[in-house]
N, C-alpha and C positions, 0 to 999 in steps of 0.2 A: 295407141297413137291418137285415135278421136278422143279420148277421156281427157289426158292433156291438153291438148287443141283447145277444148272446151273449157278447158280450165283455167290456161291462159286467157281467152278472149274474156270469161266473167273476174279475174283481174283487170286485163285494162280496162274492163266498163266500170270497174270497182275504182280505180286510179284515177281514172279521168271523171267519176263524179264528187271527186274531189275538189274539180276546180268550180262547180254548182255550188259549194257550201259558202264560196267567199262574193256570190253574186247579191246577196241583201247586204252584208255590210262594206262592202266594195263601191256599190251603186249610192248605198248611204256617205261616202267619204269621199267618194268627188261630185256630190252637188253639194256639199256642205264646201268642198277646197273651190269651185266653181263659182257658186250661185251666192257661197257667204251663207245659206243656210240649209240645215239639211231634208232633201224629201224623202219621205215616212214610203221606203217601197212597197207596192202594193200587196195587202195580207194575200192575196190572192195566189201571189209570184210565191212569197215568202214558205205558203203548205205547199202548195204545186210541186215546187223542187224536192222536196224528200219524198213523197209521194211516187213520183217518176223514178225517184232513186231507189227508193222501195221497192219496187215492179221489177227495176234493170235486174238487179244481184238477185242471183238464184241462191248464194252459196251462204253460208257461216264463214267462212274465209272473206268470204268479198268483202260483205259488211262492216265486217273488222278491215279490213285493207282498208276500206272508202273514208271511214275514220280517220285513219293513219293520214291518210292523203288528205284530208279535207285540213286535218291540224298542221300539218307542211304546205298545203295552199297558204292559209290563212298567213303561217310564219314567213313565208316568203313573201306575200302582198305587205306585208307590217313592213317588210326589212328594205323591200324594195321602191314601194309608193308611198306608202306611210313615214316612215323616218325623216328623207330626204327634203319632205315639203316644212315649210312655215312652223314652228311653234307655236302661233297660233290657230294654225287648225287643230293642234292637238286638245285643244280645252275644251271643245265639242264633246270630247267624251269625259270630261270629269263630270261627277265626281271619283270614276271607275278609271280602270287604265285601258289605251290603243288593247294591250293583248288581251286582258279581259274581257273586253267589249268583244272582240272578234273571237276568242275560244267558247267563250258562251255562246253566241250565235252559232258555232258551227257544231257544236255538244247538244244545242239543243234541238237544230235541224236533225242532226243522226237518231235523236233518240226517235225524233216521227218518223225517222224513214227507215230504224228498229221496228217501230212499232207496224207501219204497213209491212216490213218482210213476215213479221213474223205472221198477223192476219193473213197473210195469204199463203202462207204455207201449213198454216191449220185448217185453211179454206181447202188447198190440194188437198188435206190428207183426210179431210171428211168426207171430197168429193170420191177420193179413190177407196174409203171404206165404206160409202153407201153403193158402188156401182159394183162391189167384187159379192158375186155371189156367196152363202154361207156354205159352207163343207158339213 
């Protein structure tokens, strides 16, 4: 019963940092639909979020979930704010496409916030094989 419970909750925290992945090119496309030009969100925000997301998801399940969900964010923001505006905001992102622009941003987020899961569960398993006594 707890193993489940636990397993669910690093799902939804897998799920819902999926809506993290579409916060740099989201914040990028309405001060560009906004302001007429777009601001460069800060590189700071940009590693911060995989980072955190890294740390959240304990699992190999999650990770892959967060993925999943981050590319269904993205597709849903395209379908829903993105489409419906201007054609010319769309030209902000040539020479690339709206989905290109946003699956690469969220592909490339995941792979840093692969890359902190994985650091830190090489981290745990060094820490628990220096601290267990030898037999």
């Amino acid at each position: 019963m707890m193993r489940s419970r636990a397993l669910r909750i690093d799902w939804l925290h897998a799920f819902l940092t999926g809506l993290a992945f579409i916060v740099p090119t989201g914040t990028e496309f309405v001060s560009e639909l906004i302001r007429g030009e777009s601001t460069i969100v800060p590189t700071i925000v940009f590693y911060f979020l995989p980072v955190v997301i890294g740390f959240i998801i304990q699992t190999w399940s999650g990770i892959f979930i967060s993925l999943l969900s981050g590319l269904l964010m993205s597709t849903l923001f395209i379908r829903l704010v993105v489409w419906p505006v201007d054609v010319t905001v769309h030209s902000f992102y040539a020479p690339g496409s709206v989905w290109f622009h946003f699956y690469q941003t969220t592909l490339f987020m995941w792979v840093l916030a692969l890359l902190v899961f994985i650091v830190s569960r090489v981290n745990m398993w060094y820490k628990q094989k220096k601290h267990r006594p030898e037999a």
